[in-house]
N, C-alpha and C positions, 0 to 999 in steps of 0.2 A: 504494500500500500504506500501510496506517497503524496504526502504533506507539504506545505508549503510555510518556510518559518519566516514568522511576522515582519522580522526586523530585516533579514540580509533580502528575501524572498524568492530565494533560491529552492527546491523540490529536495523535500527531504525522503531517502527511502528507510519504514519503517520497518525493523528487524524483527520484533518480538509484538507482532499485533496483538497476543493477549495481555503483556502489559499497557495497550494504548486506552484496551475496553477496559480494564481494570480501575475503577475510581480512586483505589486506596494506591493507586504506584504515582506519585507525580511528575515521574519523569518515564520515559521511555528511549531503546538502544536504536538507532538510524546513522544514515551517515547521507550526505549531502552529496545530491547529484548532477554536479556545475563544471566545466572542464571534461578531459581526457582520460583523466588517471581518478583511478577507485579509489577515495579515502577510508581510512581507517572509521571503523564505528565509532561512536559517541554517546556522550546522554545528553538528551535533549529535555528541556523541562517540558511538560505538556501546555502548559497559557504560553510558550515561544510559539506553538503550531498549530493551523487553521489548514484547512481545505482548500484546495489548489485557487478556488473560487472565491475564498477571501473567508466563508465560512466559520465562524467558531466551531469548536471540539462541540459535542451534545453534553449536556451537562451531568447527566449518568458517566460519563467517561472521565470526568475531575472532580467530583463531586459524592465524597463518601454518604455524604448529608443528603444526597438530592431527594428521595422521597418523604423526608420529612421536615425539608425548607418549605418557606413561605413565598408564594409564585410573585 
């Protein structure tokens, strides 16, 4: 799967998609897909990455709290 982060906006590719659905992990393993050459994985915090389309995350995916926050 691949994200797109906020600030540089370069295409991130996401390593470990069940930590992306997981709300209690706040980071997730990806590595940026910009140039030639394959970089090394990383951790990327999840509020860094949105949907290629500018998107936020869904908030079950950051959010341990989500079903019993206040809409």
């Amino acid at each position: 799967m691949f994200l797109k982060h906020k600030k540089i906006g370069d295409m991130v590719e996401i390593l470990n998609v069940d930590a992306l659905f997981d709300p209690c992990k706040s980071s997730v393993s990806g590595r940026f897909h910009a140039g030639e050459e394959m970089p090394e994985p990383e951790l990327f915090d999840k509020n860094e990455l949105v949907f290629p389309s500018d998107e936020k995350l869904p908030r079950c995916w950051t959010d341990p709290h989500y079903r019993s926050a206040t809409r």
